[in-house]
N, CA, C and O atoms as a Tinker XYZ file with bonds, in Angstrom:
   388  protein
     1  N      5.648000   -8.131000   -5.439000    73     2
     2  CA     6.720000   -8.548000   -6.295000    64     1     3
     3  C      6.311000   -9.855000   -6.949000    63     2     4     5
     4  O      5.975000  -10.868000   -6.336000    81     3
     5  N      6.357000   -9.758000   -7.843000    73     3     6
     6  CA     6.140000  -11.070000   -9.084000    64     5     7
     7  C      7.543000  -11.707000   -9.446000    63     6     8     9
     8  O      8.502000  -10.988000   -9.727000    81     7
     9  N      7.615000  -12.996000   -9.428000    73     7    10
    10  CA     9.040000  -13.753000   -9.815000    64     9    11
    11  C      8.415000  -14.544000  -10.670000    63    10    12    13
    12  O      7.283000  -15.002000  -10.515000    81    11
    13  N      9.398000  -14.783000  -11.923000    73    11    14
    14  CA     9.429000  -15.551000  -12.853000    64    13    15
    15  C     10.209000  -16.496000  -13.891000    63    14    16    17
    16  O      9.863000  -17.560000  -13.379000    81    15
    17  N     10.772000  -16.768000  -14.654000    73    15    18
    18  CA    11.595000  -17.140000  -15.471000    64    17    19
    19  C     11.957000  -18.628000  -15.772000    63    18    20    21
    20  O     11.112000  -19.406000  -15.328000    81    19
    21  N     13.043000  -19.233000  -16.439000    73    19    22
    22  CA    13.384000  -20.253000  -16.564000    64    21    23
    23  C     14.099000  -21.401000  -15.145000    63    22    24    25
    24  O     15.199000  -21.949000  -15.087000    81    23
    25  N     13.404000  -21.414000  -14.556000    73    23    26
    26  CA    14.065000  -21.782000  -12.953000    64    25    27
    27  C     14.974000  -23.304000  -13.535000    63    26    28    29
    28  O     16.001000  -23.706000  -12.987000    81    27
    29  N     14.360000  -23.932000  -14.657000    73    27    30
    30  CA    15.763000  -25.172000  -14.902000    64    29    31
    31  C     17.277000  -24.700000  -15.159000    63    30    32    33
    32  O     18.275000  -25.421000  -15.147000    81    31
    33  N     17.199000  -23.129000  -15.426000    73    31    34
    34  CA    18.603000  -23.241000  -15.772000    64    33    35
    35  C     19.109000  -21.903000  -14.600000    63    34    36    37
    36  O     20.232000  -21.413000  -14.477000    81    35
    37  N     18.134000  -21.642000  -14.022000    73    35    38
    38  CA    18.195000  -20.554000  -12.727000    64    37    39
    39  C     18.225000  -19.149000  -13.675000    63    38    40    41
    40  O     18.886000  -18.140000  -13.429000    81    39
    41  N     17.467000  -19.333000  -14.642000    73    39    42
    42  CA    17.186000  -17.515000  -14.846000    64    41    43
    43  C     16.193000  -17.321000  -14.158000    63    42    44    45
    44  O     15.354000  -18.222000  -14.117000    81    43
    45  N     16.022000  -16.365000  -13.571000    73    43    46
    46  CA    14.771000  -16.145000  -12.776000    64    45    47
    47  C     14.905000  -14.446000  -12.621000    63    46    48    49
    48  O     15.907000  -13.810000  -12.293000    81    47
    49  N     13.752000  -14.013000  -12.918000    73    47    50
    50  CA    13.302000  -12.997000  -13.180000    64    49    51
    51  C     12.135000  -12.285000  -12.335000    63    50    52    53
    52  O     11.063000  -12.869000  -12.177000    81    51
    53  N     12.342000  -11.154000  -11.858000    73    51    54
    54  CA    11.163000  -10.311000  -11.032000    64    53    55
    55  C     10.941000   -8.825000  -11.699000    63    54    56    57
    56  O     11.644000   -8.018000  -12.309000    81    55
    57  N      9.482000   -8.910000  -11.215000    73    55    58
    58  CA     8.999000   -6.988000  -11.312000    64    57    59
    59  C      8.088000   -6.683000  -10.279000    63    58    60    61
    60  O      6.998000   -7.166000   -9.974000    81    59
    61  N      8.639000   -5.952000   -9.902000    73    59    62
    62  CA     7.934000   -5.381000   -8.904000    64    61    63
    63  C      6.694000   -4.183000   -9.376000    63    62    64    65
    64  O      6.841000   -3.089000   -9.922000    81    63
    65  N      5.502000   -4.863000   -8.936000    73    63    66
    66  CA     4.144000   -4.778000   -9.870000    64    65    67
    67  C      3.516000   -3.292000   -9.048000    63    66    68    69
    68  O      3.840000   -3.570000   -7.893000    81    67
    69  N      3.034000   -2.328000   -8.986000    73    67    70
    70  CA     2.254000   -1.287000   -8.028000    64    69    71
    71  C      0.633000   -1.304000   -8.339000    63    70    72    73
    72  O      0.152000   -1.005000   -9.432000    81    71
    73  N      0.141000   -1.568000   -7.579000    73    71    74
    74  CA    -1.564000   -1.578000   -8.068000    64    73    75
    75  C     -1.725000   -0.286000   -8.083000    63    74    76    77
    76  O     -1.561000    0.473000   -7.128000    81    75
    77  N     -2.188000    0.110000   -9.636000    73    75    78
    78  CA    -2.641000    1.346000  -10.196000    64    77    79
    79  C     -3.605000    2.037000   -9.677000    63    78    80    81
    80  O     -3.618000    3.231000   -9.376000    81    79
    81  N     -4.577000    1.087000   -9.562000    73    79    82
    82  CA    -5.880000    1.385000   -9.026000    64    81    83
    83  C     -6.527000    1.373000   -7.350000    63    82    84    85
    84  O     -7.649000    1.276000   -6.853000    81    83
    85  N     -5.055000    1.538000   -6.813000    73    83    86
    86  CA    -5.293000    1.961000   -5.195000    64    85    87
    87  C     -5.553000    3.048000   -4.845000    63    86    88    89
    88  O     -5.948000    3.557000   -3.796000    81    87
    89  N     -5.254000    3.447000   -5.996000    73    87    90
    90  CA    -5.307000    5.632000   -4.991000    64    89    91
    91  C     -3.708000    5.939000   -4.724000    63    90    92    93
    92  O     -3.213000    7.063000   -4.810000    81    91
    93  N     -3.029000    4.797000   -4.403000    73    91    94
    94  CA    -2.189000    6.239000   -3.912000    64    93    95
    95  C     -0.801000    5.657000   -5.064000    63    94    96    97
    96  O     -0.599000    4.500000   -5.431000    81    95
    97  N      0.124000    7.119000   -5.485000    73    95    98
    98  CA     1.237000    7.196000   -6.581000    64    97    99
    99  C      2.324000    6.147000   -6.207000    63    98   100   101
   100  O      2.531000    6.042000   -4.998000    81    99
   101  N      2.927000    5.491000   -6.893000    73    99   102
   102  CA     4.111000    4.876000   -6.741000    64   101   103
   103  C      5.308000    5.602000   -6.042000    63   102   104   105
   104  O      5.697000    6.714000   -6.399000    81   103
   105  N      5.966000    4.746000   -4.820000    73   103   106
   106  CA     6.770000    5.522000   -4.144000    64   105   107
   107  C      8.378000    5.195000   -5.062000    63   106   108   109
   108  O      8.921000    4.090000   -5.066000    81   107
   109  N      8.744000    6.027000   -5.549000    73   107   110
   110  CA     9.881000    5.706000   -7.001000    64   109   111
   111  C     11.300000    4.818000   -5.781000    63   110   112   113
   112  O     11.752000    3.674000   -5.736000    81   111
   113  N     11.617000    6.335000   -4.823000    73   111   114
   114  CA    12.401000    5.589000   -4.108000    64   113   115
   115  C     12.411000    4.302000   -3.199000    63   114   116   117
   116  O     13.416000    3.594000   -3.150000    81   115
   117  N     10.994000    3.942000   -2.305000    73   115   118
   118  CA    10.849000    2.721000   -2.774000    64   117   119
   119  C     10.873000    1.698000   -3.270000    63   118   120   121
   120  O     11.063000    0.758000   -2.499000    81   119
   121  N     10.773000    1.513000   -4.113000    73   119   122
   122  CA    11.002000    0.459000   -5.576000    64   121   123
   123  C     12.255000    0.476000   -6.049000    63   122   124   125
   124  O     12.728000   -0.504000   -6.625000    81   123
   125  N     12.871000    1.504000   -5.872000    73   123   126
   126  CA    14.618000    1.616000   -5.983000    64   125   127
   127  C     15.043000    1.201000   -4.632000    63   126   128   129
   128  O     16.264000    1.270000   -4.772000    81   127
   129  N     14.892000    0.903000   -3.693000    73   127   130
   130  CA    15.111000    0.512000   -2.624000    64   129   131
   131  C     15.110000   -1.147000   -2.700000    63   130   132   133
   132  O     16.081000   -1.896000   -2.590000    81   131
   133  N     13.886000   -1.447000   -2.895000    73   131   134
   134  CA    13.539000   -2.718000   -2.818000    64   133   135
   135  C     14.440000   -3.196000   -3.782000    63   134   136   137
   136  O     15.277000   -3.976000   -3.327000    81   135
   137  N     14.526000   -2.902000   -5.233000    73   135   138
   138  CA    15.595000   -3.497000   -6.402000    64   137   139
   139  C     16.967000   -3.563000   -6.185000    63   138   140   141
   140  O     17.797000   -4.264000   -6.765000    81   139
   141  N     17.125000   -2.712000   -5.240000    73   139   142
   142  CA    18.611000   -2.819000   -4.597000    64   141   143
   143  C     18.961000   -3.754000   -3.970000    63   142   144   145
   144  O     20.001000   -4.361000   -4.224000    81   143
   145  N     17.907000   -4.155000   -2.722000    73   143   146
   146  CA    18.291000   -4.952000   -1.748000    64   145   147
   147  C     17.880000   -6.551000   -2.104000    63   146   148   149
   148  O     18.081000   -7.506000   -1.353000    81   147
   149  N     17.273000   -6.601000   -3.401000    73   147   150
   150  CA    16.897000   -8.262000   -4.037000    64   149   151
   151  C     17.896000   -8.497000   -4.755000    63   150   152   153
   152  O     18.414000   -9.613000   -4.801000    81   151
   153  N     18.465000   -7.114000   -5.664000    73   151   154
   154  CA    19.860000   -7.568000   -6.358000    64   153   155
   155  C     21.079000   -7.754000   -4.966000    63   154   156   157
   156  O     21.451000   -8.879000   -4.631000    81   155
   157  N     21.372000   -7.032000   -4.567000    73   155   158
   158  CA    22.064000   -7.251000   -3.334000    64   157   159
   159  C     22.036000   -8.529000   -2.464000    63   158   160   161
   160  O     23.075000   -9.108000   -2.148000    81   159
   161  N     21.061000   -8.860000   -2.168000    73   159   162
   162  CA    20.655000  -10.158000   -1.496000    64   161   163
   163  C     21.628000  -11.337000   -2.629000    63   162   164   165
   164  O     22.728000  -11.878000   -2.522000    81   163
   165  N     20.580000  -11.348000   -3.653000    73   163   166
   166  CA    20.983000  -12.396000   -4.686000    64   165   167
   167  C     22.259000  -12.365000   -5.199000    63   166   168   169
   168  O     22.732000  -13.453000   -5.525000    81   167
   169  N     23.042000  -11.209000   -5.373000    73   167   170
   170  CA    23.944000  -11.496000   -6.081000    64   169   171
   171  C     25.329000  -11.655000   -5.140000    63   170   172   173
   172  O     26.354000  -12.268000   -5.439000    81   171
   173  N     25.015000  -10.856000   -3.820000    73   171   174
   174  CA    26.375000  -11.256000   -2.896000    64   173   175
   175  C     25.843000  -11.902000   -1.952000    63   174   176   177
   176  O     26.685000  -12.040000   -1.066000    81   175
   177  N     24.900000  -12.361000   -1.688000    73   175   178
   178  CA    24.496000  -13.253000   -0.643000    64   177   179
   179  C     24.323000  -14.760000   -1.168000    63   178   180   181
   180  O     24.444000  -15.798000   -0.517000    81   179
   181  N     24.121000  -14.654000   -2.034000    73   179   182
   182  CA    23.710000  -15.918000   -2.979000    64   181   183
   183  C     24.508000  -16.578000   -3.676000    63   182   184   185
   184  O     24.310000  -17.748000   -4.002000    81   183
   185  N     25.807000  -15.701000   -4.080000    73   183   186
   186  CA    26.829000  -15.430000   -5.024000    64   185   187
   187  C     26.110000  -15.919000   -6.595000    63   186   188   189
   188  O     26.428000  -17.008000   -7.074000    81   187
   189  N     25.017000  -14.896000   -7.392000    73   187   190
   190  CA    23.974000  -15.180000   -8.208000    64   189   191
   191  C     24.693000  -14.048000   -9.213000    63   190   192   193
   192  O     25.660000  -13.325000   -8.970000    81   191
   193  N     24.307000  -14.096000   -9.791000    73   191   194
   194  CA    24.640000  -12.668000  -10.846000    64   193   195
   195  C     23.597000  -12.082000  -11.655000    63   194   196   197
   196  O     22.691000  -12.756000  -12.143000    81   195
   197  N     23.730000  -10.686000  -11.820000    73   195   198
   198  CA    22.598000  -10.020000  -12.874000    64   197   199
   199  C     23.250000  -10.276000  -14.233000    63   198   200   201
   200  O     24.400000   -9.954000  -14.532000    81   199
   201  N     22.542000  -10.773000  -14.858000    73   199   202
   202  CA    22.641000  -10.958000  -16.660000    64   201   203
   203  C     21.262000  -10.338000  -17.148000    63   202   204   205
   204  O     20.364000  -10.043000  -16.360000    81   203
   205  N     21.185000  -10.177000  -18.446000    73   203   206
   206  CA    19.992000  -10.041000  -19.260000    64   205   207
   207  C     20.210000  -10.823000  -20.535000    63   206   208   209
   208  O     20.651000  -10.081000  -21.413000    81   207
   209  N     20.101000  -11.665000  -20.802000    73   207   210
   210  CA    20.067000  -11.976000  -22.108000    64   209   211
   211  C     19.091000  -11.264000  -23.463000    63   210   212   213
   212  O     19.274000  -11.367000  -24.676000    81   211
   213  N     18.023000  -10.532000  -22.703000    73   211   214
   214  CA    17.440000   -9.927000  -23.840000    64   213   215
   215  C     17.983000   -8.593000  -24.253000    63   214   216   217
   216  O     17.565000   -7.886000  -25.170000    81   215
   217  N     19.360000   -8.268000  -23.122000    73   215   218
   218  CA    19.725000   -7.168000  -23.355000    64   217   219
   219  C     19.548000   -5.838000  -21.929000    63   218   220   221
   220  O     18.351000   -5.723000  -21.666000    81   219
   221  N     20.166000   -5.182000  -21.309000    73   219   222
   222  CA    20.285000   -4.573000  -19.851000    64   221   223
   223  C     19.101000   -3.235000  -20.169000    63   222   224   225
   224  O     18.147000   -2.855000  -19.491000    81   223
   225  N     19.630000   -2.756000  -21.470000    73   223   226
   226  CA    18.578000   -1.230000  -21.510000    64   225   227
   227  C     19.168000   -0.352000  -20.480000    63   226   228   229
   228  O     19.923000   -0.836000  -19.637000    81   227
   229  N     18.815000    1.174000  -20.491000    73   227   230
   230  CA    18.942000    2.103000  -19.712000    64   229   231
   231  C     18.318000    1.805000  -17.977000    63   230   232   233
   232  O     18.718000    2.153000  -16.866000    81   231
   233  N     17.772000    1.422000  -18.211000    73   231   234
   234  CA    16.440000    1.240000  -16.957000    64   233   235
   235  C     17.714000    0.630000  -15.942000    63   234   236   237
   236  O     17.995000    1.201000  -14.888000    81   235
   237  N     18.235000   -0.264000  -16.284000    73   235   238
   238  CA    18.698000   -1.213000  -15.220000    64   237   239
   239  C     20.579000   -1.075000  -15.195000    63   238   240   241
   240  O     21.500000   -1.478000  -14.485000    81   239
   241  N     20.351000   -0.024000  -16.780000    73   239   242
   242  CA    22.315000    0.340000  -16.634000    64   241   243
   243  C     23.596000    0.357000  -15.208000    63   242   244   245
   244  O     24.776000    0.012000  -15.168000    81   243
   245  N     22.679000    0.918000  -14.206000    73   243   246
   246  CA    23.325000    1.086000  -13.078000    64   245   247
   247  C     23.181000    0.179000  -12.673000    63   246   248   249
   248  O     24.314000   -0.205000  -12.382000    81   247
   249  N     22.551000   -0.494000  -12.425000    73   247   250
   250  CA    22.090000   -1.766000  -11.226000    64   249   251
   251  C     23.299000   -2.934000  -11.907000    63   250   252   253
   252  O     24.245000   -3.169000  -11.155000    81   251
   253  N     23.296000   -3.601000  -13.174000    73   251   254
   254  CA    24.401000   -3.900000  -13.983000    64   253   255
   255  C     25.791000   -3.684000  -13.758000    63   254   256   257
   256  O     26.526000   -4.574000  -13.331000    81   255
   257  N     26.150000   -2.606000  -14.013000    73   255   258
   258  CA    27.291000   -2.350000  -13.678000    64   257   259
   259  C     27.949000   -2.168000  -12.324000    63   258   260   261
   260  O     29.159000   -2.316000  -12.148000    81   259
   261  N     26.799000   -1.729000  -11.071000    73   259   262
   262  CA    27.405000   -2.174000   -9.781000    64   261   263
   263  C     27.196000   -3.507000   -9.605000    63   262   264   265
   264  O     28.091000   -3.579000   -8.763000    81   263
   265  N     26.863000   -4.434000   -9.653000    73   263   266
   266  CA    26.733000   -6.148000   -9.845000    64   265   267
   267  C     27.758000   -7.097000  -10.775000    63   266   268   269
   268  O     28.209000   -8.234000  -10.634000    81   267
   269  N     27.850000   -6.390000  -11.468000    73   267   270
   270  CA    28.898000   -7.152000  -12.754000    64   269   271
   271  C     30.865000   -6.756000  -12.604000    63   270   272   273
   272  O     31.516000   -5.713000  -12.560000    81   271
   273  N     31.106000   -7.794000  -12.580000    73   271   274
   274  CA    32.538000   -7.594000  -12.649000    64   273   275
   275  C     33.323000   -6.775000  -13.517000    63   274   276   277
   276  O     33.247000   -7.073000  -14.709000    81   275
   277  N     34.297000   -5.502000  -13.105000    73   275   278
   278  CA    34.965000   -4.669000  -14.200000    64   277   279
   279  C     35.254000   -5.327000  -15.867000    63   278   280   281
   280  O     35.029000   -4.836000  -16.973000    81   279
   281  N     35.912000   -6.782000  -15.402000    73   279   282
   282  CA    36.721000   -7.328000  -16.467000    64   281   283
   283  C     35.586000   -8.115000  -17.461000    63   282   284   285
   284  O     35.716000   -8.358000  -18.661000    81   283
   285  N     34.684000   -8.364000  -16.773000    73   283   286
   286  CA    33.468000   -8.725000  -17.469000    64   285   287
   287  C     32.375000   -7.571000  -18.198000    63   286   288   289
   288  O     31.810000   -7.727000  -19.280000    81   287
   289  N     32.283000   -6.657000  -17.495000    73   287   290
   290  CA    31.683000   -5.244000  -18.256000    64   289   291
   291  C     32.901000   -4.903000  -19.372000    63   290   292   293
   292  O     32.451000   -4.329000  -20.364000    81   291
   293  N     34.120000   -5.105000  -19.399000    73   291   294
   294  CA    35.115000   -4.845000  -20.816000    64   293   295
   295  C     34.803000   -5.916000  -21.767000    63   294   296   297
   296  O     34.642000   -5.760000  -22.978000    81   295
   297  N     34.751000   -6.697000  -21.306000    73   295   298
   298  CA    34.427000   -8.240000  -22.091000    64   297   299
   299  C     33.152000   -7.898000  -22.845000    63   298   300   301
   300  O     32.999000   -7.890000  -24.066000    81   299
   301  N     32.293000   -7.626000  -21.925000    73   299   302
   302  CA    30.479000   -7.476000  -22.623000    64   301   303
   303  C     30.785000   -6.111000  -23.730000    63   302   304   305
   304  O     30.216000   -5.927000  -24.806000    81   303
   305  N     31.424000   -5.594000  -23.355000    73   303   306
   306  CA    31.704000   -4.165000  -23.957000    64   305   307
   307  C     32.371000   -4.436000  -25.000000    63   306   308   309
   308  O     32.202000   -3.547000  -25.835000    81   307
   309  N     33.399000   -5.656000  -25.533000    73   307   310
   310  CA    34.079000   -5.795000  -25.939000    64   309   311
   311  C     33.261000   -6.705000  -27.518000    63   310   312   313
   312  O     33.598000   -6.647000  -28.700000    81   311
   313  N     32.303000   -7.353000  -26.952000    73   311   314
   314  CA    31.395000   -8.405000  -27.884000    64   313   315
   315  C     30.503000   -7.221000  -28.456000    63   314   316   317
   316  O     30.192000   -7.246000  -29.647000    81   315
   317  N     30.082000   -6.173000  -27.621000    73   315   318
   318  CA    29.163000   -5.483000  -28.230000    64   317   319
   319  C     29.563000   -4.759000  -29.545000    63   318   320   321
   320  O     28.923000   -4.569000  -30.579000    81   319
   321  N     31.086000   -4.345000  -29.105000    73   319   322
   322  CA    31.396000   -3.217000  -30.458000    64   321   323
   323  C     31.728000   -3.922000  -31.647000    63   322   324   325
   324  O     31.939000   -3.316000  -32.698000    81   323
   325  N     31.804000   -5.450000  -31.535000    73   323   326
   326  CA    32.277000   -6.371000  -32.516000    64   325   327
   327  C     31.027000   -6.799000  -33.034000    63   326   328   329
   328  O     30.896000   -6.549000  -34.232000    81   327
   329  N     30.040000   -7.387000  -32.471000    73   327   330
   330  CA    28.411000   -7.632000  -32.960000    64   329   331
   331  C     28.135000   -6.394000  -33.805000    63   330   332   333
   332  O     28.099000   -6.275000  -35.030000    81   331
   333  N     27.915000   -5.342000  -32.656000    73   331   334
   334  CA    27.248000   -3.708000  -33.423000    64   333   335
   335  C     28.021000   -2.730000  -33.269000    63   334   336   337
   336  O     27.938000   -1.933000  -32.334000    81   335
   337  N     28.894000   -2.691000  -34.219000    73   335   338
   338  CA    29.745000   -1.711000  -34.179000    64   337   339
   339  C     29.524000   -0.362000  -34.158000    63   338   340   341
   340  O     30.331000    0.518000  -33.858000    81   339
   341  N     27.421000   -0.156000  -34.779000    73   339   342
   342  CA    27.491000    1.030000  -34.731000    64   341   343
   343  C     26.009000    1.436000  -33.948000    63   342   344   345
   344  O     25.074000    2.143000  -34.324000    81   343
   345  N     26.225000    0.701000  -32.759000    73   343   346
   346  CA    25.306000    0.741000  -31.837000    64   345   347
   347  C     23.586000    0.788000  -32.192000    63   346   348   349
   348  O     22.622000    1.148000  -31.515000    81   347
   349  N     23.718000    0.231000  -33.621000    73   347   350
   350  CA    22.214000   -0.096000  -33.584000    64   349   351
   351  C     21.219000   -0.650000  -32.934000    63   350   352   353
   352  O     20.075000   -0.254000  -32.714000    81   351
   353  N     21.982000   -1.954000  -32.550000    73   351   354
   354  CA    20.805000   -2.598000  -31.421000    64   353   355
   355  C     20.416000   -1.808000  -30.069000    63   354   356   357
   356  O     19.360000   -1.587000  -29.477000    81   355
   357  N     21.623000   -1.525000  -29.885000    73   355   358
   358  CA    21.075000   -0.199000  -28.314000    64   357   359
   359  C     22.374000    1.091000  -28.284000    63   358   360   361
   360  O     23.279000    1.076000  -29.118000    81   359
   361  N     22.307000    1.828000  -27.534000    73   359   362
   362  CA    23.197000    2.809000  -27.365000    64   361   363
   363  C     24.204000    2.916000  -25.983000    63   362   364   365
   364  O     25.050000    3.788000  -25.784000    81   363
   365  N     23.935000    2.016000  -25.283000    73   363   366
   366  CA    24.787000    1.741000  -23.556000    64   365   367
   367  C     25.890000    0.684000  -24.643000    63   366   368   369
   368  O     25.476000   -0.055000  -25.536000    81   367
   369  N     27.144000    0.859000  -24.301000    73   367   370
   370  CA    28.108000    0.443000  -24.563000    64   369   371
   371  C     28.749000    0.024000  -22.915000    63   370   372   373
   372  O     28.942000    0.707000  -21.909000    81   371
   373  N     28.882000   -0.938000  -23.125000    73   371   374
   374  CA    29.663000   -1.137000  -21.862000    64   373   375
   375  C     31.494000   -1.325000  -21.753000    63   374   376   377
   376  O     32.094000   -1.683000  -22.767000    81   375
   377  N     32.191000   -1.075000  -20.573000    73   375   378
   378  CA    33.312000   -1.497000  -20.835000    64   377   379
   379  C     34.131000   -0.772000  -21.630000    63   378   380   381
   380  O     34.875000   -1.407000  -22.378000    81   379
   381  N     34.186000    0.870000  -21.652000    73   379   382
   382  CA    34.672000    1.967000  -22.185000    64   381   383
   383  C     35.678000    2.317000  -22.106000    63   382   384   385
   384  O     36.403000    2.609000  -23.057000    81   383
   385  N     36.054000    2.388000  -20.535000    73   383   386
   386  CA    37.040000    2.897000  -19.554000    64   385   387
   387  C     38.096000    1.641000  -19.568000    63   386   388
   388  O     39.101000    1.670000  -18.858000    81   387
């Protein structure tokens, strides 16, 4: 696991890296395992939160929305349809329901 980011303002950022060139395939559930239990750790143990400022993407949609507060996923949901009303920048709309 690689950590990175702006640590003055506590963005801090990880990826969990697989050496290609070991021989053996990436274990998927694994790595979904591990991303669970660092968001988990950090965000209720830590009381930390998942944000993206560059934007969540599909990849991490779920992980987001179990981490993020209902009234805050309406809120984010709420800036998005007003910014891009017609989902150009991405297609995950949050804050539907």
């Amino acid at each position: 696991m690689c950590d990175f980011g702006h640590w003055g303002d506590g963005g801090l950022h990880f990826n969990i890296v697989w050496p290609w060139d070991c021989g053996i395939p990436p274990n998927v559930d694994a790595i979904e395992e591990i991303r669970s239990c660092v968001y988990r750790t950090l965000v209720q143990q830590f009381e930390g939160s998942f944000s993206a400022e560059h934007g969540i993407g599909p990849y991490n949609r779920a992980i987001y929305e179990r981490f993020t507060a209902p009234e805050q996923l309406r809120l984010a949901g709420a800036l998005q349809r007003l910014i891009d009303p017609d989902a150009r920048l991405g297609v995950v709309q949050f804050g539907l329901t």
